[in-house]
C-alpha positions, 0 to 999 in steps of 0.5 A: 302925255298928259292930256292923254292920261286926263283923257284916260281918266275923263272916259273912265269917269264916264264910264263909271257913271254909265254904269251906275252902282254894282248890284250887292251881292246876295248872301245865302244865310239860314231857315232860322235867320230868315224866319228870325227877320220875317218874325219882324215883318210890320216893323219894317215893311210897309203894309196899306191900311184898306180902312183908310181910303173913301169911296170918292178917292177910290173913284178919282184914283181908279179914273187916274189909273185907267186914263192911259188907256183910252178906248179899253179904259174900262178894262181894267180893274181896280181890286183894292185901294189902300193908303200908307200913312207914313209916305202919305201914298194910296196904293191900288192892286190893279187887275191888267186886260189879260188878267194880270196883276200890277201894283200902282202908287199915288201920293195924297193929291192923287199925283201917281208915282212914276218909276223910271222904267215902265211908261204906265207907272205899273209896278210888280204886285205878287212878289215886291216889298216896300220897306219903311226907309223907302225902298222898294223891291220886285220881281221885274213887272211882266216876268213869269214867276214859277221859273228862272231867272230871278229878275228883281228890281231894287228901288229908292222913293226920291220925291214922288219917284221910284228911281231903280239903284240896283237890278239883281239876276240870278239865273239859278233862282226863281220865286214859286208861280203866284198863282198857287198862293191862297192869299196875298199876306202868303206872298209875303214871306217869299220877299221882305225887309229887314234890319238895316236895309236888308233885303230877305229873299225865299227862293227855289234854286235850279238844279238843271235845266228845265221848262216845267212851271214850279208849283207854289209850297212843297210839291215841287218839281224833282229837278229843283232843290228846296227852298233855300234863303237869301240876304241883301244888303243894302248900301244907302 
């Protein structure tokens, strides 16, 4: 009986670890408490200084970036370079072989960030948020934004690593299509850090079922409701 119940709780505690920790919940809150945090935005989320990169650290960091890629190396391109004093990182906006963006980090001796999901070490550019605690937030690099489901990733920097905590889908949810923003300080306000580890998120929501592509402010398809605003919090 009692080697039974310390086996019962062996595959329980196995299990419990495989799983890893239960995604937080999001939280619907309002226009005036997310425009409250987003007011706040420099305070908590990182933003990289373009000034403070040289052009031969431009230059190793765009070899380092384009060496996995061997014959079509020359394809891809890096389209700005930036560097984050307080994780003493670079971070380069990389343009992909088909055209598509991807953010990419390195430490200050040009070592990259790996994260523990994509084995080129990309990360997602148009929808992320990298907050001042270490975390960091994306919409799963390679989905389509502009249609559901919302597919975000929620990461911690242990060491020179972006190790995934959390993976939050919500199929009802979905950011507006990046192309459409006239900017990349627009894309901002869609998702960001806050207080507390809090996560902001701006969002349409499905009202049915549908394949048209969302477009980018108010003009939007009939069959989806306004923006509506989201928290998560964050447990460290």
């Amino acid at each position: 009986m009692h080697n039974k119940l310390f086996l019962t709780a062996f595959i329980l505690l196995v299990f419990a670890s495989s799983c890893g920790r239960l995604s937080p919940a999001l939280q619907e809150t309002s226009r005036q408490e997310f425009e409250k945090a987003y007011s706040q935005y420099t305070r908590y989320n990182h933003i990289m200084d373009t000034t403070a990169v040289t052009a031969a650290t431009r230059r190793q960091l765009t070899r380092l970036i384009r060496q996995p890629y061997g014959e079509v190396a020359d394809m891809i391109d890096i389209f700005k370079v930036g560097y984050i004093a307080a994780t003493r990182q670079y971070a380069a906006i990389v343009v992909g072989i088909t055209g598509e963006l991807f953010m990419m980090l390195a430490d200050e001796n040009l070592h990259l960030t790996t994260t523990d999901e994509d084995r080129y070490n990309r990360l997602s550019f148009e929808y992320h948020a990298y907050a001042k605690t270490g975390w960091w937030a994306g919409e799963l690099w390679g989905e389509d934004a502009g249609e559901p489901p919302l597919d975000i990733n929620i990461r911690k920097l242990e060491g020179n690593t972006l190790k995934t905590v959390y993976h939050l889908r919500n199929s009802a949810l979905c950011f507006p299509h990046a192309w459409d923003a006239k900017s990349i300080e627009d894309l901002r306000q869609f998702i960001f850090w806050g207080p507390d580890n809090t996560l902001y998120l701006k969002c349409y929501r499905r009202k049915k079922a549908t394949t048209k592509r969302i477009p980018y402010g108010d003009g939007m398809e009939s069959d989806y409701s306004r923006y509506v605003y989201f928290k998560i919090k964050i447990e460290p």
